[in-house]
C-alpha positions in Angstrom: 2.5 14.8 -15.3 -0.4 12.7 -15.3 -1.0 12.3 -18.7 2.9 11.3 -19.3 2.7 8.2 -16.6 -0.7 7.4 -18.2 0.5 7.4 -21.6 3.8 5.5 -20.5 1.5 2.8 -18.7 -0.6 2.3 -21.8 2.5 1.9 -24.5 3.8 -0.2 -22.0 0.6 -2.8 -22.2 0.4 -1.9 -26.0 4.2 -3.4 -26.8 4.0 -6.2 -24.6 0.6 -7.1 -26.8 2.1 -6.7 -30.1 4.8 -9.1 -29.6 2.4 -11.6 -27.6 0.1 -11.3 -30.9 3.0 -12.0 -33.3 4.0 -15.0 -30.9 1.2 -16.4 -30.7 0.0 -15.8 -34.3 2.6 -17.5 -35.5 2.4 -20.6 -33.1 -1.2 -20.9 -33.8 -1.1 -21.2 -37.6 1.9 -23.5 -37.8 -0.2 -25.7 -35.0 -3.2 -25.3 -37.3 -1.6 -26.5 -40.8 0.1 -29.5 -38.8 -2.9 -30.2 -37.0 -5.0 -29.8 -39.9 -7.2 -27.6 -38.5 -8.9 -24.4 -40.6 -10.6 -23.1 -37.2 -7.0 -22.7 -35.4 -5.8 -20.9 -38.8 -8.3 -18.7 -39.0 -7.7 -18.3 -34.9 -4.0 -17.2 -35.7 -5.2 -14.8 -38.9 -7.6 -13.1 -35.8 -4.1 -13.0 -33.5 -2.4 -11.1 -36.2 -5.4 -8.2 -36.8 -4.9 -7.8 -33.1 -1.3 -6.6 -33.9 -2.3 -3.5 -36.0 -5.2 -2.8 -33.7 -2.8 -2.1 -30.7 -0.3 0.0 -33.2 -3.7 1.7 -33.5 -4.1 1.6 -29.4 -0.7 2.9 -29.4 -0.8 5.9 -31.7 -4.5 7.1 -30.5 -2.6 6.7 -27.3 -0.1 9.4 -27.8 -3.0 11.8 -30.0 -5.2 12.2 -27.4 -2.7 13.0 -24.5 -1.4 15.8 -26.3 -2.3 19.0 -24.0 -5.2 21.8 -24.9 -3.5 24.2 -27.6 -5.1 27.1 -29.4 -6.9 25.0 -32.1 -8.3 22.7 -29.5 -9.4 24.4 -26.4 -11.2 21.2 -25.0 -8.2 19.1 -25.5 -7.8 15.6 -28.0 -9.4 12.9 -26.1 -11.7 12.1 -29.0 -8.9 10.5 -30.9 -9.2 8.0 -28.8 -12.9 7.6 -30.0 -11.7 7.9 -33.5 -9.1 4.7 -32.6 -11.8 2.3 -31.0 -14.0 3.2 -34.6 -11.2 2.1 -36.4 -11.1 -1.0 -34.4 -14.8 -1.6 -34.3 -13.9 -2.1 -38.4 -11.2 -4.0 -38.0 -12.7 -6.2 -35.8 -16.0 -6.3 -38.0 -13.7 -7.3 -41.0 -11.7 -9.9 -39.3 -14.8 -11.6 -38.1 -16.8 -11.6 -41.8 -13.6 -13.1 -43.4 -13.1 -16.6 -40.6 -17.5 -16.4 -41.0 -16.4 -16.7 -44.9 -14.4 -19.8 -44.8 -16.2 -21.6 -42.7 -19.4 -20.7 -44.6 -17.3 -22.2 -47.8 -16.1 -24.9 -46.2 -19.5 -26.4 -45.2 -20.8 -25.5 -48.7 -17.6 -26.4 -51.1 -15.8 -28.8 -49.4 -16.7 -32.4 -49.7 -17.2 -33.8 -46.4 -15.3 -37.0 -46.4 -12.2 -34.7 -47.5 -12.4 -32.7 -44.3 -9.1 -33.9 -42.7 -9.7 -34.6 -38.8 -7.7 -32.4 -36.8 -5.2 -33.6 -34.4 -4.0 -33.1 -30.9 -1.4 -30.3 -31.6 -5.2 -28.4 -32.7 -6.3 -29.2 -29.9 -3.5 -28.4 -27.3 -3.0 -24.8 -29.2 -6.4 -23.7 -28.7 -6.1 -24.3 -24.8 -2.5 -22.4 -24.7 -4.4 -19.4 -27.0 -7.6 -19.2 -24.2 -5.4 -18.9 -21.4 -3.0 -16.4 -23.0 -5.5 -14.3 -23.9 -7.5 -14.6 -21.4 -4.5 -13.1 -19.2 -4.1 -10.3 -22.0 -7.8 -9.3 -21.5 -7.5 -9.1 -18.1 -4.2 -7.2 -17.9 -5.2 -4.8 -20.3 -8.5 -4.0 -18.9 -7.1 -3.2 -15.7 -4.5 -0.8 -17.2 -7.5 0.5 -19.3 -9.4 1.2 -16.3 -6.5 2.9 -14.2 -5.7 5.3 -16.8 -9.3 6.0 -18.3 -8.3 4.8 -21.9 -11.2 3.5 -24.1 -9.0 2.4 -26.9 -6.6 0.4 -24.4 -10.5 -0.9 -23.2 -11.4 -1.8 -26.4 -7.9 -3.5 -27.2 -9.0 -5.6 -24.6 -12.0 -6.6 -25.7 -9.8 -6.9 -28.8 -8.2 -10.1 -26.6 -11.6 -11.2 -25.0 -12.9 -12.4 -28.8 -9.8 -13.7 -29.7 -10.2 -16.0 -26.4 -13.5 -16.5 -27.5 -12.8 -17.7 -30.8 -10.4 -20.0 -29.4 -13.0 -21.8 -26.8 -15.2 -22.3 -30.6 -11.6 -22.9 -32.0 -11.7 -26.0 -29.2 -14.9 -27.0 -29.7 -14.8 -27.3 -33.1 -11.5 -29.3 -33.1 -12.4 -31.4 -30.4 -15.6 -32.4 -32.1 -14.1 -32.9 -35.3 -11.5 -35.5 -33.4 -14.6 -37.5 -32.3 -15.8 -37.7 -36.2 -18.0 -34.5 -36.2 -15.9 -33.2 -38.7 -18.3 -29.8 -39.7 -18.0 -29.2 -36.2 -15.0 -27.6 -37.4 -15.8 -25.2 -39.8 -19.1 -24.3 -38.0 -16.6 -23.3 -35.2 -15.3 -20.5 -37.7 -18.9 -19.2 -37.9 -19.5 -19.7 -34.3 -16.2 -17.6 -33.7 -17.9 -14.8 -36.7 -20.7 -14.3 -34.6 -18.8 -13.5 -31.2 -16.5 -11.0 -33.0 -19.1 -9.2 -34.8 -21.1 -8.6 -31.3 -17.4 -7.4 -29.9 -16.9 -5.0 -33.0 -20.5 -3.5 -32.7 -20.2 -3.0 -29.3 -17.2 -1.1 -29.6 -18.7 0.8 -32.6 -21.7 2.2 -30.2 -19.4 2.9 -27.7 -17.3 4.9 -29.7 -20.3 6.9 -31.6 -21.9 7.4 -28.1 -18.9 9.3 -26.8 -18.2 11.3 -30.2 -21.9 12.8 -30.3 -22.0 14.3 -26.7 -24.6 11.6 -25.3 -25.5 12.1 -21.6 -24.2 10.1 -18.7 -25.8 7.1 -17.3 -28.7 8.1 -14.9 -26.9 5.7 -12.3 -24.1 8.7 -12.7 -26.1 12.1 -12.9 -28.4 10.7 -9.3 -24.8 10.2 -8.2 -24.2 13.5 -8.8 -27.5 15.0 -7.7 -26.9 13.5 -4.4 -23.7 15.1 -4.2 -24.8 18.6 -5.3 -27.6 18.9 -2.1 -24.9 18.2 0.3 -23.6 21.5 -0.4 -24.5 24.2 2.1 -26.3 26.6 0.3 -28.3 24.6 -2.8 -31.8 25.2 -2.6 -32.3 23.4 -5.8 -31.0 22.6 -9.4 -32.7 23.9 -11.9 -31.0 22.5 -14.7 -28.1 19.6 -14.9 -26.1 18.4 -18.3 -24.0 16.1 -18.6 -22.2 14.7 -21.6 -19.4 12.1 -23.3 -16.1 14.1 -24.3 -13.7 10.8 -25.3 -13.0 9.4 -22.0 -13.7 12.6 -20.3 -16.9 14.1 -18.8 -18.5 17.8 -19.0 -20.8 18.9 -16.8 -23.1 21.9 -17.3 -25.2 22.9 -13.9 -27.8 25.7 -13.0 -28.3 25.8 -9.5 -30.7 28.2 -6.8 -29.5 30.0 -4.0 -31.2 32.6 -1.6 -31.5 35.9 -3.2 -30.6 37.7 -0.2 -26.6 36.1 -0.2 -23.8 38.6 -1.6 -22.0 37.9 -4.6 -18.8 36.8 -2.9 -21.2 34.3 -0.9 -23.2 32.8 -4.1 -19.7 32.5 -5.6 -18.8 30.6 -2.8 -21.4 28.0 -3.1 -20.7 27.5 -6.5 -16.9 27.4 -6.3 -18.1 24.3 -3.4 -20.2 22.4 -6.2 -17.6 22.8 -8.9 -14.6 21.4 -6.4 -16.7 18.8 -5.0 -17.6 17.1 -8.5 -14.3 17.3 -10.0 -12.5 16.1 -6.8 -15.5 13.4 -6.7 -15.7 11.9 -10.1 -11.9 11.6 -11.6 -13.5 11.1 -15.2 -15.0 15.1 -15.1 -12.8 17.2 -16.8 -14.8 20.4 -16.6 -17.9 21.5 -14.6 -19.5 25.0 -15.5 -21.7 25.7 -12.6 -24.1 28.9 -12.5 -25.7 30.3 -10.0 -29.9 31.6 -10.0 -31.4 33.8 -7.1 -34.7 32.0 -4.9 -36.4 34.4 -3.4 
């Protein structure tokens, strides 16, 4: 039941960006050829990439809340890691091509041909920060709430598009006062901050696809949480690792010797509930029991 209002509240956030990318795409490189201005055109070419990233978003969306089955005991949440990848690519790819024409434009164009852009430039570049802005803000929130990391990295998707748009402002507002390579450099500028975006992503993604650990901020957490419990003498083993957006949790764990069964089950049926009901983000915690004598 969960999954289905998740899923619902992450298509939901993923429509409403398509058809804000396509907007504002479209508004940004009209306002770019009228304003003269190849930052704000290569702003709007970033816009539309963000339009097949959230289709992405979308269908990893769906994928990964698809329920355990035979074939995949442990369920589908890395197809979510497998979407983020995709867009770490995208992203990477988006940002070499506006590096490339500003690099050529510096290099091939002569300078007193460089047309000044004009206040339309200028105008669209504040309209695209504040819009997405808003978009990265929205999303992350939704991202949060329903423990999506492609829906998280949509939104960073929107964070570098506002990015490039503050360079995108910069570079056109320069260029009004004369500087006109300020420009062009802005498309470079605007490389740089996608490319840190995109490899960001890419680590995240990898990190959660090859079973890393938790954070040691999480497992002392969690090793505070496990002494509470009646019973725990002391833990004598504790893994933890990345599953998608989902956490495992394996734990060894000494009791006295002298308990019965049913009472060392006991304990560690009140470490297992305690974890999951603690940390929403566990999925699974395997907890086994060792005698102290």
């Amino acid at each position: 039941m969960q999954k289905n209002i998740n899923l619902k509240e992450g298509i939901k956030v993923s429509i409403i960006s398509i058809f804000e990318n396509i907007f504002l795409s479209i508004f940004k490189f009209i306002c770019g050829i009228i304003g003269n201005s190849n930052a704000m055109i290569s702003d709007s070419i970033h816009s539309l990439s963000d339009v097949l990233s959230t289709i992405i978003v979308i269908i990893g969306l769906k994928l990964s809340s698809k329920e355990e089955d035979k074939s995949h005991p442990y369920g589908h949440e890395r197809i979510e890691c497998i979407a983020s990848f995709i867009l770490s690519l995208l992203l990477f790819i988006t940002g070499l091509g506006i590096g490339w024409i500003g690099i050529k434009t510096i290099f091939t164009e002569n300078y007193s041909n460089i047309k000044i852009p004009t206040i339309i430039a200028l105008i669209a570049a504040i309209i695209s920060i504040i819009t997405k802005e808003g978009m990265y803000w929205y999303t992350r929130n939704i991202a949060k709430k329903i423990h999506s990391d492609a829906l998280m990295a949509d939104a960073w998707h929107h964070r570098s598009d506002s990015l490039s748009s503050i360079g995108s402002l910069i570079g056109i507002g320069g260029a009004m006062l004369g500087f006109k390579l300020l420009d062009p450099i802005a498309s470079i500028i605007i490389c740089a901050f996608i490319i840190k975006v995109a490899f960001d992503i890419f680590k995240d993604s990898v990190d959660k696809m090859i079973d890393k650990s938790c954070s040691d901020d999480f497992i002392k957490k969690l090793e505070q949480l496990i002494f509470e419990i009646d019973g725990v003498i002391s833990i004598d083993s504790l893994k933890t690792r990345l599953f998608g957006n989902k956490i495992y949790i394996d734990i060894e764990i000494s009791a006295n010797a002298n308990l019965t069964l049913l009472d060392s089950h006991q304990i560690a049926q009140n470490v297992h509930d305690k974890i999951e009901n603690t940390f929403c983000d566990v999925k699974h915690c395997m907890v086994h029991m060792n005698p102290k004598v």
